[in-house]
N, CA, C and O of each residue as an XYZ file, in Angstrom:
328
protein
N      93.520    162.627   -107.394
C      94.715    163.262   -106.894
C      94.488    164.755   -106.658
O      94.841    165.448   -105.704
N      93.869    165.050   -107.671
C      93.540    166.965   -107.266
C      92.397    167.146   -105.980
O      92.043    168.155   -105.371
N      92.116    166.151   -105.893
C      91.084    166.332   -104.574
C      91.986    166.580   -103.400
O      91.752    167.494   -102.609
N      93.189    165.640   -103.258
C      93.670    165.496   -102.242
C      94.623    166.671   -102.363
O      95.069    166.645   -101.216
N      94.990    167.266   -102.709
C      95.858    168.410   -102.832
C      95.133    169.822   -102.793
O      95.747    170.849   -102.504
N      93.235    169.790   -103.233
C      92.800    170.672   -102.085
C      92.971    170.646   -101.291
O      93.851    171.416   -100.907
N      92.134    169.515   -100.018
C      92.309    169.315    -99.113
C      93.553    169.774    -98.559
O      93.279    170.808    -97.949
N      94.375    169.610    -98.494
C      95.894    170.048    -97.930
C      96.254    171.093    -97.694
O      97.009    171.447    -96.788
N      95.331    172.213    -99.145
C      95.919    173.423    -99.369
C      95.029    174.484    -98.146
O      95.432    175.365    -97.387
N      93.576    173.856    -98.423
C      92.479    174.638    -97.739
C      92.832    174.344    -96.120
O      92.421    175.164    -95.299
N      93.610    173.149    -95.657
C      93.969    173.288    -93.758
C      95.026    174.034    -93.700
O      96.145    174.000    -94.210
N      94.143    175.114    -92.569
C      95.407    175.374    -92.230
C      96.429    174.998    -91.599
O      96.391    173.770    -91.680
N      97.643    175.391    -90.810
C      98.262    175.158    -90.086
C      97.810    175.158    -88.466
O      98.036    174.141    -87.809
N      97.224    176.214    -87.893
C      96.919    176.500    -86.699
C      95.632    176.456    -86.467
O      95.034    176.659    -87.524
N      94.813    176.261    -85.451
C      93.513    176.320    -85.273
C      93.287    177.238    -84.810
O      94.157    177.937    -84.289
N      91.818    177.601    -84.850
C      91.529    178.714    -84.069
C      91.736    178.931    -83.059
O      92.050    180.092    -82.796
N      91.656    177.746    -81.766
C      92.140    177.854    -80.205
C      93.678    178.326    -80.519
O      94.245    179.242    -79.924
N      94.030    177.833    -81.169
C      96.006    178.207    -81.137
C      96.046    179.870    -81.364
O      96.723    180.695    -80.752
N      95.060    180.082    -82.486
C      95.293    181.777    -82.736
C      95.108    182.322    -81.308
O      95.866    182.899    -80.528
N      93.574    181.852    -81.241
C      93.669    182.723    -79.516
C      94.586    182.449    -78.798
O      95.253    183.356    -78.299
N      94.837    181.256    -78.576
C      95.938    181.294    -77.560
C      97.038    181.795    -77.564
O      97.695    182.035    -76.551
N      97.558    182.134    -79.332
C      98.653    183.094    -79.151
C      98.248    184.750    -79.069
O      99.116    185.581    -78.800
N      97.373    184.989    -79.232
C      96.944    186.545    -79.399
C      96.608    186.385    -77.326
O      96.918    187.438    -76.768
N      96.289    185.726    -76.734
C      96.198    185.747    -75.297
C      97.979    186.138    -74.711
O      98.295    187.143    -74.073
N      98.972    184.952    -75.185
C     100.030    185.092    -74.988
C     100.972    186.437    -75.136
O     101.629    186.998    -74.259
N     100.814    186.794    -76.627
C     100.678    188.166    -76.697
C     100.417    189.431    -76.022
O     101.313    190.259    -75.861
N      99.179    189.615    -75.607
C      99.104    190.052    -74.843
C      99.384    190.488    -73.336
O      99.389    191.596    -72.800
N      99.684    188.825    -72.714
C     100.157    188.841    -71.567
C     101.769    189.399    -71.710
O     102.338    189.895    -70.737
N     102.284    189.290    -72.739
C     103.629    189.644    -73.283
C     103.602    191.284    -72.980
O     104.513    192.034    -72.633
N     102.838    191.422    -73.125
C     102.851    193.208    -73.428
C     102.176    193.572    -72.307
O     102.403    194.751    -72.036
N     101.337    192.966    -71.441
C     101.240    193.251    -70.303
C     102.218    193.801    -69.196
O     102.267    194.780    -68.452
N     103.130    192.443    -69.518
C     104.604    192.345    -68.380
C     105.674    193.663    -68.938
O     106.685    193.993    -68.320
N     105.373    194.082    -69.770
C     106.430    195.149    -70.511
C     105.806    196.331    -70.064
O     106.423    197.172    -69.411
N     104.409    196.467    -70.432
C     103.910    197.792    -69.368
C     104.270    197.950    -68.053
O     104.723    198.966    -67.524
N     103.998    196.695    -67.472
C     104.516    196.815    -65.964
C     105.859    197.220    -65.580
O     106.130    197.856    -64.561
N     106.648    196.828    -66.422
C     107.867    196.919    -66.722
C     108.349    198.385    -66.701
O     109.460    198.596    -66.216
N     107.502    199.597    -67.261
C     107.842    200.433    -67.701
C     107.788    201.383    -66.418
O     107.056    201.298    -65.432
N     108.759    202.292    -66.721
C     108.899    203.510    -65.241
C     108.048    204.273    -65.612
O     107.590    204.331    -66.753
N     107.705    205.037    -64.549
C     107.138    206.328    -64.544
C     107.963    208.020    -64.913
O     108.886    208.354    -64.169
N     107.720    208.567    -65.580
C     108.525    209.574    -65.374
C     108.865    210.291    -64.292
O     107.881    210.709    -63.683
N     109.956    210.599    -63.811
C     110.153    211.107    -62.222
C     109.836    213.045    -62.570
O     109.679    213.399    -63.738
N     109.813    213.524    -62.041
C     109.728    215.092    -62.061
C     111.476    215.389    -62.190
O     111.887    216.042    -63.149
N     112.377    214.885    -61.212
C     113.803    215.696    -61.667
C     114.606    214.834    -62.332
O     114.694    213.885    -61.553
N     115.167    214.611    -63.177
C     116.025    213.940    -63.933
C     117.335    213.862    -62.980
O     118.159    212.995    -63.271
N     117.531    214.497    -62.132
C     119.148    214.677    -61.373
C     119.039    213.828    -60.018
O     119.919    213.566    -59.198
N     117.631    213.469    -60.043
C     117.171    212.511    -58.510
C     116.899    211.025    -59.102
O     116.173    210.744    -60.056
N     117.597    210.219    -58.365
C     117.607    208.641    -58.370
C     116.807    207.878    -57.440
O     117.287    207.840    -56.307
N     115.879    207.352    -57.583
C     115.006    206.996    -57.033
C     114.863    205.650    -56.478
O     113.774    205.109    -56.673
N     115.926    204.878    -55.696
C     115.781    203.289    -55.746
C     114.414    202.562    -55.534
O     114.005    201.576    -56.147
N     113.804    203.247    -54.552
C     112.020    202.229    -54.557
C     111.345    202.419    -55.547
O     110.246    201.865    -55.554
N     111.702    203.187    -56.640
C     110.869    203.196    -58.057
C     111.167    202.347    -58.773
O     110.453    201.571    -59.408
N     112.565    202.468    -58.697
C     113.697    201.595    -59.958
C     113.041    199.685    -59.393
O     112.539    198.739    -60.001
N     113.381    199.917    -58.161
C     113.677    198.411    -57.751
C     112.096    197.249    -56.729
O     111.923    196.379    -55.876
N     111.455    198.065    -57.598
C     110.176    197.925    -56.914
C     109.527    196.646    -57.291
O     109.550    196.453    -58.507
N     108.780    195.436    -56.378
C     108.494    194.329    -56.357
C     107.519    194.333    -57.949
O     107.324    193.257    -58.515
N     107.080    195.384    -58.423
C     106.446    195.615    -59.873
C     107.090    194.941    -60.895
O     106.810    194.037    -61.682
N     108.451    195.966    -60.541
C     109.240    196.040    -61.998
C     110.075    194.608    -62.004
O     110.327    193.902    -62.980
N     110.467    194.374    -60.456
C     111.862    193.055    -60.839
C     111.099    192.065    -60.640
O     111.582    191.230    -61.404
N     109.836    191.362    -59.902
C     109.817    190.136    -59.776
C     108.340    190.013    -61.178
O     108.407    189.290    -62.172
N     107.129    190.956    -60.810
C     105.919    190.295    -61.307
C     106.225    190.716    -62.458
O     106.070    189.715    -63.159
N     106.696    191.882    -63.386
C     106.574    192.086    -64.682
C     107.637    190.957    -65.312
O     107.679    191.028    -66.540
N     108.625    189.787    -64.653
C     109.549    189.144    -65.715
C     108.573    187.992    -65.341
O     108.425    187.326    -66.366
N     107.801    187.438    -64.267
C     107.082    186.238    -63.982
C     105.597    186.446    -65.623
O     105.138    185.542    -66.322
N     105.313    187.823    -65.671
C     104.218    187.415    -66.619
C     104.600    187.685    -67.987
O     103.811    187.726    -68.931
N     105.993    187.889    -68.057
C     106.487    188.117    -69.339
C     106.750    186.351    -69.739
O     106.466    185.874    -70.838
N     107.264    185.672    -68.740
C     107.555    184.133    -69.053
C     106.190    183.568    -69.269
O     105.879    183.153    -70.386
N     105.137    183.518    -67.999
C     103.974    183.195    -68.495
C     103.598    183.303    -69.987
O     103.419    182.374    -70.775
N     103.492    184.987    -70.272
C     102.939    184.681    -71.316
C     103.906    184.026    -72.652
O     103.449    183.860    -73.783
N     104.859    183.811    -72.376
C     105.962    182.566    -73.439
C     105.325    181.574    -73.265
O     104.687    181.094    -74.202
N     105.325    181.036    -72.099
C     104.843    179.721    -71.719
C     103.660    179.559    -72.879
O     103.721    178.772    -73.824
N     102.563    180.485    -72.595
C     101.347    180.265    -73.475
C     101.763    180.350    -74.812
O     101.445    179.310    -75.390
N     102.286    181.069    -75.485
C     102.869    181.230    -76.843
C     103.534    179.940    -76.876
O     103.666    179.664    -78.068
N     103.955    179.137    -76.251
C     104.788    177.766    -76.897
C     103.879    176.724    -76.957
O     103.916    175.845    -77.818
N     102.764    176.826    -75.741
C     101.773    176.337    -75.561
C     101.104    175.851    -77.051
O     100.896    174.740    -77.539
N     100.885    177.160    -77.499
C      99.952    177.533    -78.742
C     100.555    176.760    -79.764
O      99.906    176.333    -80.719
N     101.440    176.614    -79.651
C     102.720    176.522    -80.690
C     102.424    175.175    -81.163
O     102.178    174.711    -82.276
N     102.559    174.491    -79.528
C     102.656    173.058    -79.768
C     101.691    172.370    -79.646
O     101.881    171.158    -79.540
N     100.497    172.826    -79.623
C      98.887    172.276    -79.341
C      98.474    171.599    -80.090
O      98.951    172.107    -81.105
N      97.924    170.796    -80.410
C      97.575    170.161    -82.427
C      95.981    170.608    -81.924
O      95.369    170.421    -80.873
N      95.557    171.439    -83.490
C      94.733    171.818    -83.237
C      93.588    170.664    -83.832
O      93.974    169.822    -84.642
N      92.100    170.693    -83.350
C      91.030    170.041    -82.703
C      90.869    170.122    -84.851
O      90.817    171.017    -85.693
N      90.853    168.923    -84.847
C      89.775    168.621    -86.414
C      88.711    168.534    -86.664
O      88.365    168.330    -87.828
């Protein structure tokens, strides 16, 4: 019986592909948030719509923010390789 209750204790939960794959996900996470981020403008009193509303900020930085979810659930739900 104490054998089998090593065993149990010493697996982990996640495999190594899952770690990477969430530290990949991660990343791509924080990718899409950089992209995300403005630039500082020089006048604070000037509004800038092609900065604000730029194919950067609204379409590709929320497409690789989901991606990288996607991979994080991915990871999540993978059973890792014995």
């Amino acid at each position: 019986m104490s054998k089998e209750i090593k065993e149990t204790e010493s697996r982990s939960l996640f495999g190594k592909g899952n770690y990477q794959l969430m530290l990949a996900g991660v990343v791509l996470i924080v990718i899409g948030f950089l992209l995300m981020m403005g630039g500082g403008g020089t006048d604070a009193a000037r509004f800038a719509p092609e900065e604000v509303y730029s194919f950067r900020r609204i379409t590709l930085a929320p497409i690789v923010i989901l991606i990288g979810l996607a991979v994080e659930a991915y990871a999540i739900m993978r059973k890792p390789k014995q």
